[in-house]
N, C-alpha and C positions, 0 to 999 in steps of 0.2 A: 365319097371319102369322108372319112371322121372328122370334124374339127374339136371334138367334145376330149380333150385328151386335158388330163391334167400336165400342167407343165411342173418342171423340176429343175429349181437353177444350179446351174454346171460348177455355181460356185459352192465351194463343202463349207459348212455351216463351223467358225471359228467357237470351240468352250475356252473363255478363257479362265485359268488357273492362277491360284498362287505357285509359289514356287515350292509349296509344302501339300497341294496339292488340291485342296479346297475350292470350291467354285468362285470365281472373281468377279467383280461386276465391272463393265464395261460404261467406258465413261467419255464425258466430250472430249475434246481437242484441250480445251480452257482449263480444265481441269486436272487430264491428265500432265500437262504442264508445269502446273501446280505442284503434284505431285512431285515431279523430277525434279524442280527446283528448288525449293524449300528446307527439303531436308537435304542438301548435295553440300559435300566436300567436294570441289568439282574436279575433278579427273583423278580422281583416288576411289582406289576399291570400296565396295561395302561383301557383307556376306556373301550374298548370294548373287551379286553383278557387279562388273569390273567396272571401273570409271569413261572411259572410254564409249561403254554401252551407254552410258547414261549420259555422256557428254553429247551422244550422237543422237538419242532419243529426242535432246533439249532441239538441237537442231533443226531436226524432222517437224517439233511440233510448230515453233515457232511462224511460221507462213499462215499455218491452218489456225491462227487467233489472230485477230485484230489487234494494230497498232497501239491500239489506245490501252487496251491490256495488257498486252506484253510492257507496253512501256512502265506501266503501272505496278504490274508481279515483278520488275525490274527495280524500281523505288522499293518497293514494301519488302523484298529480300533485303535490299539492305539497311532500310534504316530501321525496319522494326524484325527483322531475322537477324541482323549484325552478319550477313552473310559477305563476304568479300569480292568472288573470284563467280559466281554463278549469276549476280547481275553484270557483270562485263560483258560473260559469251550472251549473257539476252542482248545487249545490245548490239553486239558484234553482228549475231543473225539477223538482228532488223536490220542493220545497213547491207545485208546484201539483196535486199528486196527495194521494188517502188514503193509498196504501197505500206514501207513502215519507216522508209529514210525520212520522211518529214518530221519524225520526233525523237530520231536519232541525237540529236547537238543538245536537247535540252534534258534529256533522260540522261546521255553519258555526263554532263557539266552534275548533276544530280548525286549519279551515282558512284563519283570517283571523289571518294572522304580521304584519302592519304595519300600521299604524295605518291609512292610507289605504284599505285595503281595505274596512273599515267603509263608508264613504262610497262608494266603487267597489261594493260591493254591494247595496246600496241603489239605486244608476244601473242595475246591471242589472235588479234588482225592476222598476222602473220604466220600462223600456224600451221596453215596448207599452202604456206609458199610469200614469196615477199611481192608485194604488191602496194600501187598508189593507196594512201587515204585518201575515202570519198573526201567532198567537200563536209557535209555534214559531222566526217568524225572529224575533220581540221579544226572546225568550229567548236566542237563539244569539248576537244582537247586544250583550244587554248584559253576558252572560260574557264575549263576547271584550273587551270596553272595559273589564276591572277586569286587562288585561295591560300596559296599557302608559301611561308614566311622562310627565311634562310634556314632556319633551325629544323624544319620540317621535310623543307628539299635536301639538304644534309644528312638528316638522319636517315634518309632514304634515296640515297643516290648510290645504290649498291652497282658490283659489277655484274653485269648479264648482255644477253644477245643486246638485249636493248635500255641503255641510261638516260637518264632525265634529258641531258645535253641533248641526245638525240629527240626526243619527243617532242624539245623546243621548236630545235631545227625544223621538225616533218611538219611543227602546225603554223608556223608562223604567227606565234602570238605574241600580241603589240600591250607591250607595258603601258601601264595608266596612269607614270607620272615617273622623275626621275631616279628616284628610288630603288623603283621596281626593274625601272631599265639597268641601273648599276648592277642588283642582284642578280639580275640572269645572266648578265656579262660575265659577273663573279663563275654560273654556276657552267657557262659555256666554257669558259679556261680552264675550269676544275678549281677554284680558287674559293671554295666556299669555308668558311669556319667551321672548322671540326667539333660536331655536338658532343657534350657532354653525357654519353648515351650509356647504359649499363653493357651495351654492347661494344661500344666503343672502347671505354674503359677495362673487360675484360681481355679484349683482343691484345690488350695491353700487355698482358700479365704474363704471356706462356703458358706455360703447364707449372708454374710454382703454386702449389696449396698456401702457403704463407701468403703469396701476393694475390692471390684470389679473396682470399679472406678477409684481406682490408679493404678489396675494391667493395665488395659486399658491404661493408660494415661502413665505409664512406659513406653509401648509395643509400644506405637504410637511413644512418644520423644525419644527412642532408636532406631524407625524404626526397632521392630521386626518382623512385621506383610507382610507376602508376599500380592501381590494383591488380590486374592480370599479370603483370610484368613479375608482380610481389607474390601471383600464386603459382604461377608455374614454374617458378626457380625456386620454389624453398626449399627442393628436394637436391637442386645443386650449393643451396647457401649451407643445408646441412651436410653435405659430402666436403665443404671447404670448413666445416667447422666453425661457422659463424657464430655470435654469443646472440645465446638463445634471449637472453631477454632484450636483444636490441630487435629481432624479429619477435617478441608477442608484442615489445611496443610498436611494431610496424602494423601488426596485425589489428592494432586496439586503436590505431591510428586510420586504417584505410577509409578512404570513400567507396560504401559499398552500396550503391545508389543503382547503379549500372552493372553491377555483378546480379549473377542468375545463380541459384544454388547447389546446378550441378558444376559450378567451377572449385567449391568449396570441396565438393565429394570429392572432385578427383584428387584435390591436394592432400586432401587427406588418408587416399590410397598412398599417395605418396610419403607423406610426413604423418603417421600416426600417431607420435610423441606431442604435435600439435593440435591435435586433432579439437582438446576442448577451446583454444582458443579460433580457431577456424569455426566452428561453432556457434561462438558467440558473435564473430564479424556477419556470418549467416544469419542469424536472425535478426540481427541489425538490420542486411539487406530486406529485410521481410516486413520489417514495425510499418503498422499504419494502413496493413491490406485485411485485415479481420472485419469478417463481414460481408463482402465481394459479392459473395455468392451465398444469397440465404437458403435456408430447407435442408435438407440431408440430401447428400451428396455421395453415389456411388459409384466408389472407382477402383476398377479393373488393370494390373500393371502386369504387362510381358516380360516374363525373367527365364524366356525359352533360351535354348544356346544359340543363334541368332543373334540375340540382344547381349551376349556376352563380348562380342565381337568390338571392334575399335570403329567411334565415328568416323578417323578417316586412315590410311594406311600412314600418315604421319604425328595420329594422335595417340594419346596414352588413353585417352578418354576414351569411355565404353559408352554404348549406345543403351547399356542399365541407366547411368552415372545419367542422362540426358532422363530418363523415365524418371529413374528415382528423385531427380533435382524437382522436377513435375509433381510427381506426388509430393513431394515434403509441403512445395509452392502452396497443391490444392488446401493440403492440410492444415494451413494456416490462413488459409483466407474464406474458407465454406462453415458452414455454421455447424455443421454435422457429418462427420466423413466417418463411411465405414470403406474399408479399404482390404481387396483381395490381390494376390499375386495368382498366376495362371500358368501354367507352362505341360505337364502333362493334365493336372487337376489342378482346382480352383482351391484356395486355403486363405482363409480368415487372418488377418494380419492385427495382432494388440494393437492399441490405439497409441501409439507415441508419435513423438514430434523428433524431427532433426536428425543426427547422427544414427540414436537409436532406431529409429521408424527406419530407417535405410537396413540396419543391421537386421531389422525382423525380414526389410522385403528380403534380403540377399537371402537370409539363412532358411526362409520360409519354406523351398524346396528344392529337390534337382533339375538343374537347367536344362531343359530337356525339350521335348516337342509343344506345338504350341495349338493346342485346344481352346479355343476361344468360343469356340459356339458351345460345348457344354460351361465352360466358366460364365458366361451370358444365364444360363439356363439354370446355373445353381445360384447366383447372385439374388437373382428375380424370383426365386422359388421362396429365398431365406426371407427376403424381403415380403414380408406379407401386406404388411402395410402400406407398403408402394415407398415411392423416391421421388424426387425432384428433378433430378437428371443421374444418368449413367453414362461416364466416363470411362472410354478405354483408353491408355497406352501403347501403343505397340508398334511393331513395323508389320503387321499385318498381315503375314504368311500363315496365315492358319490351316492346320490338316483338316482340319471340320467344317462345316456347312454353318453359316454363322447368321440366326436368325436375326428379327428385329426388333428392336428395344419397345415394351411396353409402353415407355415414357418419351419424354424429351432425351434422347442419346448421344452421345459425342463417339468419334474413335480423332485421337491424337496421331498421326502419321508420325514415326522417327526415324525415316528412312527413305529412300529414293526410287524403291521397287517398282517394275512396270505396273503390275497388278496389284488390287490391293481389293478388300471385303470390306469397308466401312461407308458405302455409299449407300444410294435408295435410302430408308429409311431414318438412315443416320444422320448426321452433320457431321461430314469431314472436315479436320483441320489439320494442317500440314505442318510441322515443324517444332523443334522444343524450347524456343525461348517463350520469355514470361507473357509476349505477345498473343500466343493463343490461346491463353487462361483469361488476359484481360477481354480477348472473344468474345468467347461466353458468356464473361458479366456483360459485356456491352449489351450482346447480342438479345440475353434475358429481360434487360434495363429495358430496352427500345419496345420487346416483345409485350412488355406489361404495362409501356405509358400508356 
């Protein structure tokens, strides 16, 4: 009898794809992780995959990486992504395993920055049914509740399945002096002082425009209104008829140290009568990063319809508005930017800064399919001279086969997709805050000590 036969395994060989149909590249556990978490509004739709899939992806991968990472892409989502609600469910999944509850108490005390997230983690504890807290989340809950102050617990002692009072009760956490013992008392009876909160204050009001209008205009000449607070309501300060020059003094006032550039875009979809002074608080946020990145710098931005789409099902923000805030970023901090937008073809973008340079990417073509491997192919064609690095954009569903970058390459992830083309060759980085710009300088800095 034969034993010379080739064998053939029963298992059928997996192509994986984008969702546009492009050949994808197949990637760890560690990184596919990465991927889902990074760019996630978590359990809110994007384009092409529902929240839910991606909630449940996070899940799956969680086991198949080590504790020490996860714990770690669990921190770095939120203090350098500013992500909220996608380090919770990390930590959530590591306590249902052995071999990642040992760093459960110290990553959840970590990763819960506002008062409401206590209660918000808890909701996801409980998600698929009500059940004890491990020992370990007891512990991580009631270090992070000796962080924060009457005014914080207050502002955030909203009604839902689950309230502050309750989170106290399920961890039993022991006040560090008597103070603190009095305020949970306070916060156990419901007896807390009512903050002085813009939320607060308008809930106040009804539906009177007149009495909205002075709550506004209180909140603005007291400087109650933090920065984000101050952009994503201008477009209701202006529906109540606020006086405009008490909002450009708000404007010419804010701390814009911790603002990112696509929060400025979006307001200024929204309020376009503001638009030059939202501009100037933008580059505010920007002075002092020239230079970052030396050499000429080319970069690639997706304005397929895809990227038209809303970063989450309860954002106003587009997933342009996170690209475009990116390229404005590189454009002020690289010594030489030549700058293409891509979506059926690749087009040469004028060289402006700010409002403008947005106005060129947007108008530059139709939002339409997303060709990145010929956009790759004309970039590097035009460039004769060569580059220092090439920079994509994109959420990464490309119809085309997407070669590899002659030079040093990036692709920017802005999106939660299973699959994605920017691997092998490339250097993947996940997500659109300023953190994966200062990356790359880092990454170069270390590259050439």
């Amino acid at each position: 009898m034969r034993l010379n036969f080739r064998k053939y395994s029963k298992k059928p060989r997996v192509h994986l794809r984008t969702h546009e149909g492009a050949p994808a590249v197949a990637i760890a556990p560690e990184q596919a992780l990465r991927r889902s978490v990074l760019s996630c509004m978590l359990w809110e739709g994007e384009f092409y995959e529902d929240g839910v899939q991606i909630a449940g992806r996070i899940g799956e991968l969680v086991p198949q990486v080590s504790s020490e990472k996860v714990a770690a892409l669990a921190v770095e989502a939120r203090e350098r992504m500013k992500l909220r609600h996608a380090p919770l469910l990390l930590v959530r999944e590591m306590a249902r395993y052995a071999t990642h509850r040992g760093l459960v108490a110290e990553t959840l005390t970590r990763v819960i920055q506002r008062a409401d997230e206590l209660a918000e983690f808890v909701a996801i504890y409980w998600a698929q049914g009500r059940q004890p807290l491990s020992a370990q989340v007891k512990k991580g809950l009631a270090a992070a509740f000796s962080k924060f102050d009457e005014y914080a617990l207050a502002k955030y002692d909203r009604a839902g399945a689950v309230r502050l009072r309750d989170v106290l009760f399920l961890c039993h956490a022991k006040p560090v002096d008597a103070a603190q013992a009095a305020l949970w008392k306070r916060l156990a009876q419901n007896e807390l002082a009512t903050p002085d909160t813009w939320e607060v204050a308008l809930s106040a009001t009804g539906r009177d425009g007149a009495s909205k209008r002075e709550v506004w205009e209180r909140l603005l000449a007291e400087r109650k209104l933090g920065a984000l607070a101050l952009l994503r309501n201008l477009r209701n300060m202006r529906e109540a008829d606020v006086s405009e020059e008490l909002v450009q003094k708000a404007l010419d006032a804010m701390k814009t140290d911790r603002v990112l550039p696509f929060r400025f875009l979006a307001a200024a979809r929204n309020v376009p009568q503001w638009e030059q002074a939202l501009e100037t608080a933008m580059f505010r946020a920007l002075e002092g990063r020239a230079g970052l990145l030396p050499g000429h710098t080319v970069l690639l931005v997706d304005v397929s319809g895809s990227m038209e789409s809303p970063i989450s099902q309860r954002s106003e923000m587009r997933r342009t508005d996170a690209a475009y805030g990116l390229a404005i970023l590189l454009r002020e901090i690289a010594e030489k930017v030549t700058i293409y937008t891509f979506s059926d073809q690749a087009t040469l973008v004028p060289s402006r800064r700010g409002m403008a340079l947005r106005d060129a990417m947007d108008q530059s073509q139709p939002h339409s399919g997303t060709y990145l491997g010929a956009a790759i192919e004309r970039a590097e064609k035009d460039c004769r001279q060569g580059y220092d690095r090439l920079v994509v954009i994109t959420d990464e569903q490309s119809h085309d086969q997407v070669p590899a970058p002659r030079g040093r390459g990036y692709v920017i992830n802005v999106a939660s997709n299973r699959n994605g083309v920017g691997y092998g060759a490339w250097m993947h980085v996940d997500g659109w805050s300023e953190a994966v710009v200062e990356f790359i300088a880092e990454l170069e800095a270390a590259a050439s000590s």
